[in-house]
C-alpha positions as CSV (number, residue, x, y, z in Angstrom):
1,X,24.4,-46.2,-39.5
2,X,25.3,-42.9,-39.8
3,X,24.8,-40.0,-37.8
4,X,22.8,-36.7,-37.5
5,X,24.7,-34.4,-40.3
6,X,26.6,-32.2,-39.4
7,X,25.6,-28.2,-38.7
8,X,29.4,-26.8,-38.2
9,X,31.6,-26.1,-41.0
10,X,35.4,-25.4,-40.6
11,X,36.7,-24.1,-44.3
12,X,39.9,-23.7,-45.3
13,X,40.3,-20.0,-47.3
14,X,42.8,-20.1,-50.4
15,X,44.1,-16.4,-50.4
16,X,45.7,-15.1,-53.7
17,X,48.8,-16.8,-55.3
18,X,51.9,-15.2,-54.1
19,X,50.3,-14.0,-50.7
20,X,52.2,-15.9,-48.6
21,X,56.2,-15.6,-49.4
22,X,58.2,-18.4,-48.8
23,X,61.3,-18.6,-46.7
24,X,64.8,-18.7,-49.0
25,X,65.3,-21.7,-51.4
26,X,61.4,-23.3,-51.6
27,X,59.4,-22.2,-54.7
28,X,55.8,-20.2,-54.1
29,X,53.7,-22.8,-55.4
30,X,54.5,-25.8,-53.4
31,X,55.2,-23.6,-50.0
32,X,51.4,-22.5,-50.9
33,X,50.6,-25.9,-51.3
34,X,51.8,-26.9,-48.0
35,X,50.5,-24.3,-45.8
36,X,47.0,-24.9,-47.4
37,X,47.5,-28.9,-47.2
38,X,47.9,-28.5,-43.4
39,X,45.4,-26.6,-42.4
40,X,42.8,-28.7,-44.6
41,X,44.1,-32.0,-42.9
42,X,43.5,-30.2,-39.6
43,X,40.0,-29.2,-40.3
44,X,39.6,-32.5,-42.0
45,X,40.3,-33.9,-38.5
46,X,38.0,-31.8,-36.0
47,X,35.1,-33.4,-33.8
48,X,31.6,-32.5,-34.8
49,X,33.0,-30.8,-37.8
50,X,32.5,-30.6,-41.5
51,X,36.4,-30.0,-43.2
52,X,36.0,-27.4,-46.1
53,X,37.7,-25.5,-48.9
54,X,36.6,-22.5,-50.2
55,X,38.6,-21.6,-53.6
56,X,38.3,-19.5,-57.0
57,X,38.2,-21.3,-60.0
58,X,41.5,-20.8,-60.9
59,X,42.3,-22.8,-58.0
60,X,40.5,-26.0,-58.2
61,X,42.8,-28.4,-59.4
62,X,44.8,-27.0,-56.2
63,X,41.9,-27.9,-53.9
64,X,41.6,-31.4,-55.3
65,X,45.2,-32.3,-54.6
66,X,44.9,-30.9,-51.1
67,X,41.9,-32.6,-49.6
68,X,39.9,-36.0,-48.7
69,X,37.7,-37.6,-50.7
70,X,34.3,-36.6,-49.7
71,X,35.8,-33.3,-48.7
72,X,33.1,-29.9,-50.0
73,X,34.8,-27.2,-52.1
74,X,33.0,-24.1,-52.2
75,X,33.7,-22.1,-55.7
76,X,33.9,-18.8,-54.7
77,X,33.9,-15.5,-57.0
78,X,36.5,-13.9,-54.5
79,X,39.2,-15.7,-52.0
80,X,37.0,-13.6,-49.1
81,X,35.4,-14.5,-46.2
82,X,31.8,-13.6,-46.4
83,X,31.6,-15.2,-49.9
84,X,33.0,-18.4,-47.9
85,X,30.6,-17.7,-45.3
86,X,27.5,-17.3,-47.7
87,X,28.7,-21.1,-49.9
88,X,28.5,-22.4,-46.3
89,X,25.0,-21.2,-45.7
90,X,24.1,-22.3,-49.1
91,X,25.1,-25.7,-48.4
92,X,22.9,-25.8,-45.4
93,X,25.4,-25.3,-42.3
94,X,24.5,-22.9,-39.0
95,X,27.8,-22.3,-38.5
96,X,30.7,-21.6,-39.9
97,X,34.7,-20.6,-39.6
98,X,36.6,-19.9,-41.9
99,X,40.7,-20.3,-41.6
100,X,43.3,-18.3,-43.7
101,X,45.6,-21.2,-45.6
102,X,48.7,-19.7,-44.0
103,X,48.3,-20.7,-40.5
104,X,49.8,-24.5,-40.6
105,X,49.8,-24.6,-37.1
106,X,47.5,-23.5,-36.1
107,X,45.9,-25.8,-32.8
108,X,42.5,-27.3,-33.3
109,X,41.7,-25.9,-29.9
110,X,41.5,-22.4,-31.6
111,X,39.2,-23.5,-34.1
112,X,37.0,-24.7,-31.0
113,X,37.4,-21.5,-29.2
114,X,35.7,-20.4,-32.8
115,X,33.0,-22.0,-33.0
116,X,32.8,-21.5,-28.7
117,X,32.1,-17.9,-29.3
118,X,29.3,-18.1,-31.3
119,X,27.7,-19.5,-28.2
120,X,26.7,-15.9,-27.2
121,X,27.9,-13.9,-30.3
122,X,26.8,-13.8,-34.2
123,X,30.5,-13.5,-35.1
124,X,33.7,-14.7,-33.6
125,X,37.3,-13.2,-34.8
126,X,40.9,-14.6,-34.2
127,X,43.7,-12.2,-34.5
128,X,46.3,-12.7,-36.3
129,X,50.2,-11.4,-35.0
130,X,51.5,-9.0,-36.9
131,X,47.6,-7.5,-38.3
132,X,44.9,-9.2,-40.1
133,X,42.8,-12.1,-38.7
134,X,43.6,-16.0,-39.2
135,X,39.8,-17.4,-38.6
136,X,36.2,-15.7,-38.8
137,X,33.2,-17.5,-37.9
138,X,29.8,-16.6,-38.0
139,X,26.4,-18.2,-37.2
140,X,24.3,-18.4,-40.3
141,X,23.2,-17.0,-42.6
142,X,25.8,-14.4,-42.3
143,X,24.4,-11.2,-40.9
144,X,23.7,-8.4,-42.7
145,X,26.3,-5.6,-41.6
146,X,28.9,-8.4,-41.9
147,X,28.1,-8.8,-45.5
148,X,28.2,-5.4,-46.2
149,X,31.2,-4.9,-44.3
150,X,32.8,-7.6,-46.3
151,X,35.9,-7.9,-44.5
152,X,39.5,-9.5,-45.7
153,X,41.6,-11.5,-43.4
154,X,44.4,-9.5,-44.1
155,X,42.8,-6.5,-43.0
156,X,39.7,-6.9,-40.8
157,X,40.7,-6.2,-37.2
158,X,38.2,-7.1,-34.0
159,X,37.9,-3.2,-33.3
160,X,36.8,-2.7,-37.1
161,X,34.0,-5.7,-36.8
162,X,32.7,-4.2,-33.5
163,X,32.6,-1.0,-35.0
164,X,30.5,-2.2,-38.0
165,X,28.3,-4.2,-35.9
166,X,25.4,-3.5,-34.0
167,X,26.5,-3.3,-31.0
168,X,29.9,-4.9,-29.3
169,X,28.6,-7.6,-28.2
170,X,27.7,-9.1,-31.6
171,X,31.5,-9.8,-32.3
172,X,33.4,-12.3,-29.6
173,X,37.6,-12.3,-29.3
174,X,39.1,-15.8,-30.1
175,X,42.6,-16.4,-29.3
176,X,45.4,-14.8,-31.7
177,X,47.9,-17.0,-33.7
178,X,50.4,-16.5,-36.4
179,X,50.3,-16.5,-39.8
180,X,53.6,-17.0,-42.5
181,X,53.1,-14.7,-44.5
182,X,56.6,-13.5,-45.1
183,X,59.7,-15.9,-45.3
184,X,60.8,-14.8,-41.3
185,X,57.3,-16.0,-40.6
186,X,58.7,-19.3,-40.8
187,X,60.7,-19.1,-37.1
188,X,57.1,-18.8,-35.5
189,X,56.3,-22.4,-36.5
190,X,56.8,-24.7,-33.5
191,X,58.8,-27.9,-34.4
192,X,57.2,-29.6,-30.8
193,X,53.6,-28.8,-32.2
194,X,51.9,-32.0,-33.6
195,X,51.1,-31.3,-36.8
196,X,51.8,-29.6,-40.3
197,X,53.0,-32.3,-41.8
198,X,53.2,-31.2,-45.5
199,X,55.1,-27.4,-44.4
200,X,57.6,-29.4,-42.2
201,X,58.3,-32.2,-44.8
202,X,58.7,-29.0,-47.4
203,X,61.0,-27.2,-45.0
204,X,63.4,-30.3,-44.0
């Protein structure tokens, strides 16, 4: 038997070749391989949670050598959150987060603390160090002033949400976490954390 399907969905945003730089003496497109490997495998692995990837046509051959059988890919027109957002919604989910490719590391407890937030909020944000946000959720559909805000992870901030929401209250604070998006970025990954798999085996 199988069960009720599922209403969250946890996607896995391919940003722009060349976005993230890799550390001295690894090539671009594998390290951008990797990162985006691991943080498919760990939405692939999330309770109560549909694993997604959300790609532009010019990368989906990537996305098939990344994921699980079984595993959606939304086609997207732009590597951007709302248009992630809006495939989700399409394909029939309530709710959705999406997860820049360059957080490896990224703890699934995060992602919970997400999808948490939309408890009591429309949108939840995590803060990424260093500027930018690593996840976005929203319920769905996607409201209004967040589709016309249309905001970039590498740009949006929590203040800039609030500002074109509502009212404050429609945009909840996840926890923050890293993103390697320069080659120092790699001395933020945590060898201890269980994990990243493809990035570590790339790196040693």
């Amino acid at each position: 038997m199988t069960g009720p399907p599922l209403v969250r969905c946890a996607i896995t945003l391919l940003g722009a070749p060349g976005a993230a730089a890799p550390p001295p003496g690894v090539a671009p497109a594998p390290w951008r391989a990797a990162l985006a490997e691991d943080v498919a495998d760990l939405l692939a692995g999330l309770a109560n949670v549909q694993g997604a990837v959300a790609v532009i046509p010019a990368d989906l051959e990537l996305a098939a050598r990344l994921i699980w059988p079984g595993t959606p890919v939304f086609t997207v027109d732009v590597a951007r959150p709302v248009a992630a957002l809006n495939a989700a919604a399409e394909a029939g989910y309530t709710e959705a987060a999406v997860i820049a490719a360059d957080a490896p590391d990224i703890p699934a407890l995060h992602i919970g603390k997400l999808f948490r937030g939309l408890g009591s909020h429309l949108v939840a944000a995590a803060p990424a160090a260093g500027g930018g946000l690593v996840g976005l959720a929203a319920r769905l559909p996607v409201p209004q002033w967040l589709v016309d805000a249309d905001p970039g992870l590498d740009d949006a901030t929590v203040a800039g949400l609030r500002a074109a929401a509502p009212g404050p209250r429609a945009v909840a604070e996840s926890p923050s976490w890293h993103r390697l998006r320069v080659p120092t970025d790699v001395h933020l990954l945590d060898p201890d954390l269980e994990g990243w798999e493809a990035t570590r085996a790339l790196l040693s």
